[in-house]
C-alpha positions as CSV (number, residue, x, y, z in Angstrom):
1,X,0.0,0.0,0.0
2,X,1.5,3.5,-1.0
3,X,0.8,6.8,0.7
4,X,2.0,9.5,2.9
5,X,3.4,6.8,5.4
6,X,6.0,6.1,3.2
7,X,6.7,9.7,3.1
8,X,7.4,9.7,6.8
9,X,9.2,6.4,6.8
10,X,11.7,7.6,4.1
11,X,12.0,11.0,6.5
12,X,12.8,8.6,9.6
13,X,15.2,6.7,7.6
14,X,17.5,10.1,6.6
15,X,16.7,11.2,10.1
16,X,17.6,8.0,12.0
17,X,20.7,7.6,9.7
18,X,21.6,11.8,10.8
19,X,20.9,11.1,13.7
20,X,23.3,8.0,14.5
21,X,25.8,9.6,12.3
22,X,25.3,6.6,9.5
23,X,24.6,9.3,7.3
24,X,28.6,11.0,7.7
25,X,30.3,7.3,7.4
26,X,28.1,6.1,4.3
27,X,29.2,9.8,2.4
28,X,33.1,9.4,3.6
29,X,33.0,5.2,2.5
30,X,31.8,6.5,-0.8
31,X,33.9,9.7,-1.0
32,X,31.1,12.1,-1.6
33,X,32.1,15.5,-2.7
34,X,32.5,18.3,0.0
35,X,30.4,19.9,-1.4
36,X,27.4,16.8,-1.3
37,X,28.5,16.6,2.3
38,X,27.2,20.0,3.0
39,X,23.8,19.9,1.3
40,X,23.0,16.6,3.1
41,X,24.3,18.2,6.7
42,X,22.4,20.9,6.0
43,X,18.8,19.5,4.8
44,X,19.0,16.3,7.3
45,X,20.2,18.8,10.6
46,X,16.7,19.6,11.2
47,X,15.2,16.2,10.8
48,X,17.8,14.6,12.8
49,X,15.6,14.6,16.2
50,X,12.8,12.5,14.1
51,X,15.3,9.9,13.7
52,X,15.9,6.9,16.4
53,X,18.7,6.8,18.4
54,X,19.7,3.3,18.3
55,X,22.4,2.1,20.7
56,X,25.5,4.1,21.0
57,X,27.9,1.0,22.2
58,X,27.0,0.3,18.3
59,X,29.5,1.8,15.6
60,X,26.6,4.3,13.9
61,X,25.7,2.3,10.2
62,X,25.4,-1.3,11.9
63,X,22.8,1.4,15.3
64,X,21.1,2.8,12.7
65,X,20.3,-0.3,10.7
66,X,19.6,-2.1,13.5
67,X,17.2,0.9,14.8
68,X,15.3,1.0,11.5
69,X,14.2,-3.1,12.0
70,X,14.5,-6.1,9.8
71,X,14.9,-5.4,6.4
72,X,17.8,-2.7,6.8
73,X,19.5,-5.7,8.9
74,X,19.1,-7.5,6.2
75,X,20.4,-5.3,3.8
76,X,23.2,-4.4,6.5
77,X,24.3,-8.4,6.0
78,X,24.1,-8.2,2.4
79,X,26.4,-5.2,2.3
80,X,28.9,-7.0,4.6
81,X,29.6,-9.7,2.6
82,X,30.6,-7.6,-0.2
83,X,33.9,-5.1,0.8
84,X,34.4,-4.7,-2.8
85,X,31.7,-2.6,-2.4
86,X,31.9,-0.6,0.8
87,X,35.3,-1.0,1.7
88,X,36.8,-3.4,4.0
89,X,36.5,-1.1,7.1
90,X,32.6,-1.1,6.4
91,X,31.9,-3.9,6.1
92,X,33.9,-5.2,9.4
93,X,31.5,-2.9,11.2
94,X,28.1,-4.2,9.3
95,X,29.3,-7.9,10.1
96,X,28.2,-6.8,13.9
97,X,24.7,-7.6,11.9
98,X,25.4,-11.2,11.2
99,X,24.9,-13.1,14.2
100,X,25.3,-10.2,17.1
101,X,21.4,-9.2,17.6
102,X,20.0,-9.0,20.8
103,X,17.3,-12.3,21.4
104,X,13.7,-11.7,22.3
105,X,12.9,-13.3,25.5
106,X,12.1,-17.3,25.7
107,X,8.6,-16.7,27.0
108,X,8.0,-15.1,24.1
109,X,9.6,-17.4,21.6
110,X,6.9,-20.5,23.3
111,X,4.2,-18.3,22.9
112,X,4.8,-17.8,19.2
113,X,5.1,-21.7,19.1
114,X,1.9,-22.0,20.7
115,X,0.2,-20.2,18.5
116,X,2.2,-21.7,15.3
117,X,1.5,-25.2,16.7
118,X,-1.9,-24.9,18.2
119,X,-0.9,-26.7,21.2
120,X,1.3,-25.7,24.3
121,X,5.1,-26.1,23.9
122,X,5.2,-28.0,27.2
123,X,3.3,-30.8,25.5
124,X,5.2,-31.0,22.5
125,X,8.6,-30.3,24.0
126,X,10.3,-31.8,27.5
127,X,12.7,-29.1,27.5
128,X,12.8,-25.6,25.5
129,X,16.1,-23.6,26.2
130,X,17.1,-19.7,26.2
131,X,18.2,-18.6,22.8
132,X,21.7,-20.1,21.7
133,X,21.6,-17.4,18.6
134,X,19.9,-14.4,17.3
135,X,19.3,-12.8,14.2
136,X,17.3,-10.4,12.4
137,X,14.9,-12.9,11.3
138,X,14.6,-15.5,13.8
139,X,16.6,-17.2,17.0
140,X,17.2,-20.6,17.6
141,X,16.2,-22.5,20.8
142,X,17.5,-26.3,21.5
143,X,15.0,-28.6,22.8
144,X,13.6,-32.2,23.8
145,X,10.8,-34.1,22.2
146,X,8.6,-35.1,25.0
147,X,7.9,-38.3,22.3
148,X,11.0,-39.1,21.6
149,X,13.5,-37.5,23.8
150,X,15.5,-36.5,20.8
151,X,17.3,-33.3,21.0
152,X,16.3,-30.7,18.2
153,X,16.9,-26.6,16.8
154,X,14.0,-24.8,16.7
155,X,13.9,-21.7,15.1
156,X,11.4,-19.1,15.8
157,X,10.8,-16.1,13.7
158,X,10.6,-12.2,15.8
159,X,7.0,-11.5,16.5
160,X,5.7,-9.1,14.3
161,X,8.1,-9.9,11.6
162,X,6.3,-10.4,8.4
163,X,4.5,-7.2,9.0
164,X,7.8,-5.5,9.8
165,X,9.2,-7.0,6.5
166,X,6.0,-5.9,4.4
167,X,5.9,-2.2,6.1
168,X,10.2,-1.6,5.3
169,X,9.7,-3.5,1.9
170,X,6.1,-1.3,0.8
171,X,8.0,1.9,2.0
């Protein structure tokens, strides 16, 4: 669906990416004019509030991906893989976004298994553990058949993140 939210989303996305100070390292990796520099300091100043902040332990491309949700992660991975294209220095800051993302909680992960399943994880499962990896699209959780006692991975997508996808992807 097109509109005017897509309008504010691409606003939040030069904001968030001012903001963070994205915007600065993507201009030097690419070695923008001085003179390009300047316009986009100047127009994206006063928008920078609008942007998120992301976290600031995070160098600012790989906070401000992060901050805008899934699909700029994913783009964030895609980009580094490939230091032919943004430089080696570049990309060793977006590989943060390979496996380093912060896991939603387990409680959460058995409820969306719940509802995937129709049936509680406690009967399907003898043991469900705390995430052993994150990523943008889904963790991974070891467990125990309660059937079979065999060990398994199960892999649980974010809540919310088709949506997220569609809204980033319509935008």
């Amino acid at each position: 669906m097109r509109g005017p939210h897509n309008i504010w989303r691409l606003v939040r996305t030069g904001a968030t990416l001012e903001r963070t100070g994205a915007m600065r390292v993507v201009l030097d990796a690419f070695g923008a004019p001085a003179h390009l520099r300047l316009v986009a300091r100047v127009l994206g100043w006063p928008f920078a509030p609008l942007g998120l902040k992301g976290d600031p332990a995070v160098p600012p491309l790989p906070r401000a991906l992060t901050a805008l949700g899934p699909a700029y992660i994913k783009f964030g991975q895609l980009l580094s893989t490939r230091p032919d294209v943004v430089g080696d220095d570049l990309a060793q800051q977006l590989s943060v976004l390979q496996d380093k993302l912060p896991p939603f909680p387990a409680a959460v992960a058995k409820a969306e298994v719940a509802r995937d399943l129709g049936v509680d994880v406690d009967e399907v499962f003898a043991e469900f553990s705390e995430p052993v990896a994150a990523a943008s699209i889904a963790q991974v959780h070891k467990a125990r058949l309660a059937s079979t006692g065999e060990q398994v991975a199960v892999k649980v997508l974010r809540p919310k993140i088709e949506r997220a996808f569609r809204k980033d992807v319509d935008a």
